[in-house]
N, C-alpha and C positions, 0 to 999 in steps of 0.2 A: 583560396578557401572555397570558393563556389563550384571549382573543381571536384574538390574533394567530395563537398558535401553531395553534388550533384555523382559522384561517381557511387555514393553508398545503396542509391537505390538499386542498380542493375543488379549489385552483388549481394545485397539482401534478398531483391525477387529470386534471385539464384538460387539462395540458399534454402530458400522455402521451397522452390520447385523440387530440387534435389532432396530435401527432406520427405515433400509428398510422397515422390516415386520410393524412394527406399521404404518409406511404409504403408505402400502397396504391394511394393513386392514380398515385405512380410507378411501381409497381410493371405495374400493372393498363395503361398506357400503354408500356412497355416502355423504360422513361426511360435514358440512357446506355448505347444498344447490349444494351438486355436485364439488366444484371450486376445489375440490382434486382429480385428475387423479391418477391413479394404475402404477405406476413405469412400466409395461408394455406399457401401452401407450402412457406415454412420450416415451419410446424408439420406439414404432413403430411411433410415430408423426415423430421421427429424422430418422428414418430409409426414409419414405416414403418423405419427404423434399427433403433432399438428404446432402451431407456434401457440396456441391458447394454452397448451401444458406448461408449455417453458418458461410464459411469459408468468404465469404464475406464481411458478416455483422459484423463478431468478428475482421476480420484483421484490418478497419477503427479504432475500437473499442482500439484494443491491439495496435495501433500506435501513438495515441492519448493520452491514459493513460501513454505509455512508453513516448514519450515528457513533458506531466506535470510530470512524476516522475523523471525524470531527470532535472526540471526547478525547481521545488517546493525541490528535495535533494541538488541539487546545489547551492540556493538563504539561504537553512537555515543552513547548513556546513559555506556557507562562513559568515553569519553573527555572529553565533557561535563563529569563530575565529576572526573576529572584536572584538566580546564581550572582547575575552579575551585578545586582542592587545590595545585594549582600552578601559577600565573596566566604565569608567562614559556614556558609551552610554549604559549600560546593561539596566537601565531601559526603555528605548525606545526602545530595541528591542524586551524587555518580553511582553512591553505592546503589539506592533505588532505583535510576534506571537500569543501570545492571543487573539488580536482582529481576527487574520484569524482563528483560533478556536472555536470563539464561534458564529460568523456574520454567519447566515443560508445560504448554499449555493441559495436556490429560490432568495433570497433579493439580491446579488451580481451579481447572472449571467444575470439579464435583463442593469444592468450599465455597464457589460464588454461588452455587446452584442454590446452595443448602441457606448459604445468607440472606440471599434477595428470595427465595422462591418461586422467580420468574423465567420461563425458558429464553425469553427473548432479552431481560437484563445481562444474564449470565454469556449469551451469545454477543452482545455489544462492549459486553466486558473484556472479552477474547479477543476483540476484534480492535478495539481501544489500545490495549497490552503488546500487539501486532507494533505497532506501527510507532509508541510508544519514544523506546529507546533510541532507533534511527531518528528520528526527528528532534529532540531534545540535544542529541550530541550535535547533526547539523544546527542546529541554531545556536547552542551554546559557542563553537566552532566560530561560528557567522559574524557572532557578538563582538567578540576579539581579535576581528581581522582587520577592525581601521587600522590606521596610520596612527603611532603614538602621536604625532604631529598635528594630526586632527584634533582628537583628544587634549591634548594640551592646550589646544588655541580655545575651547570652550572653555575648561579650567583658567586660562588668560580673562577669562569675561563675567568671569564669576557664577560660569556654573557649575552645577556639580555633577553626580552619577545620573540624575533623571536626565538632566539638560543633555549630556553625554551617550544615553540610549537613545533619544528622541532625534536628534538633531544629528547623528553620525553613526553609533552602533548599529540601528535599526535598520537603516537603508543599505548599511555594509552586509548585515545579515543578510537579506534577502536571498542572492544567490543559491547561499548555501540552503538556507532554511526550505528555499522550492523546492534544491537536488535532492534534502532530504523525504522532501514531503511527495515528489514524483516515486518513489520506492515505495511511501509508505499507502498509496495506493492500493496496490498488488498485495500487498501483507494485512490490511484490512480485510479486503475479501478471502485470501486464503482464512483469516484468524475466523469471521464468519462461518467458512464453508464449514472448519474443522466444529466450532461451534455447535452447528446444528447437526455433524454427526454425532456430539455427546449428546447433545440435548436432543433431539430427536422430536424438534415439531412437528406442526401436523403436515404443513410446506414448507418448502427451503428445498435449496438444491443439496445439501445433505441428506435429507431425507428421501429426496427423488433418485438420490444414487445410490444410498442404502437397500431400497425399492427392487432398483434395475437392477442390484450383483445380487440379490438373494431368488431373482428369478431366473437370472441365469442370462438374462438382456445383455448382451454385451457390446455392441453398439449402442446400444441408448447409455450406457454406463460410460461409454468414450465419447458419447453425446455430449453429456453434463458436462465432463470434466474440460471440453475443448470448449466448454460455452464458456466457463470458469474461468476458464483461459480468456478468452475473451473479454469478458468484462473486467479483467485487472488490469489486461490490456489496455480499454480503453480510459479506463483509469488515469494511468498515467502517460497517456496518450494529451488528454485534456489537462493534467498538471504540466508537462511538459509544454504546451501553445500557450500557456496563461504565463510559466515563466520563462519564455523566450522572450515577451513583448515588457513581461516587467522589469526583468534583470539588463535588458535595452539599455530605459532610462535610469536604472539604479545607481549604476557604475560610475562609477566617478561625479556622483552627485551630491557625495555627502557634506562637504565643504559648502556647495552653493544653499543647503537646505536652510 
């Protein structure tokens, strides 16, 4: 196993070198009408900007997405466990995560605009809805992965569904409920970025990118987008470390809880 894992670096740095040069050479060829900048130039676009633009435009940005992904993980955890507190609402709550899954964010965010009359609710709203459905299904998932055998020894002792989510469900979820909550990262800030292209505040990296293509910037336009990149990245880069160390001691600990 330490093999393994220790062999995924080489062939990842791999992949990214090999990526770079292939989109220098598009670049450097002027591949689809120019719209492909030479990885040097986006970094001198970010060089000559300066980092006081960015950092401006991404903090809105990274504050925004962090509220939806803490409203959209906390609304589908807790319905999750409704589910399994009270098992005859499960179809109404699959249908509703599904419907916030498959309803296209453009169609949604001009009815949140119009409700809340807030740029920045309607963008947390988005961003909430992101991350939503993934998370809900992992933890509902999560929920029903003890062992009937666990389950039943707390039923032996007279508990009941609470005793049973607390003392066994809860700790078996974990796993699943991080994996889904490491995606739901990236889907926050994507639901964000899209966000503030409808709404169109005064900052936000939507707006700074809206900005760069209508000037014709087109490195500072693969600026943004590879920052974007970035910080979902590191998103779930940081949910990923948090559940490696907790899904650790999870595992096979629900019995002794």
């Amino acid at each position: 196993m330490a093999r393994s894992g220790a062999g995924r670096w080489p062939a990842g740095l791999f992949g990214i070198v090999g990526l770079v040069i292939v989109w220098w050479i598009l670049g450097a060829m002027e591949a689809f009408g120019g719209t492909i900048p030479t990885p040097w130039s986006v970094l001198t676009e970010m060089g000559e900007t300066g980092s006081a633009y960015y950092l401006d435009n991404f903090s809105l940005t990274v504050e925004l997405a962090f509220r939806g992904f803490l409203w959209g993980n906390g609304l589908a955890i807790a319905l999750a466990v409704v589910v399994i507190l009270f098992p005859p609402v499960e179809g109404l709550a699959t249908q509703l995560a599904i419907l916030s899954y498959c309803t296209p964010i453009i169609a949604v965010a001009p009815i949140i605009q119009v409700a809340f009359a807030e740029v920045t609710t309607m963008i947390v709203f988005l961003a909430a809805i992101s991350v939503f459905f993934t998370t809900m299904i992992g933890t509902l998932s999560g929920l029903r992965s003890p062992h009937q055998g666990s389950l039943d020894l707390i039923k032996v002792y007279g508990g009941g569904r609470v005793a049973q989510l607390w003392r066994v469900r809860s700790v078996a979820a974990l796993p699943n409920t991080l994996a889904a909550i490491k995606i739901a990262a990236p889907a926050a800030v994507l639901g964000a970025v899209l966000g503030e292209f409808l709404a169109m505040p005064e900052t936000g990296a939507g707006p700074a990118m809206i900005i760069a293509q209508q000037s014709g910037n087109i490195p500072q336009v693969w600026a943004i987008a590879l920052m974007s990149g970035a910080v979902a990245g590191i998103g779930y880069a940081i949910i990923a470390v948090i559940a490696r160390y907790v899904t650790r001691w999870s595992t096979g600990t629900a019995a002794a809880r």
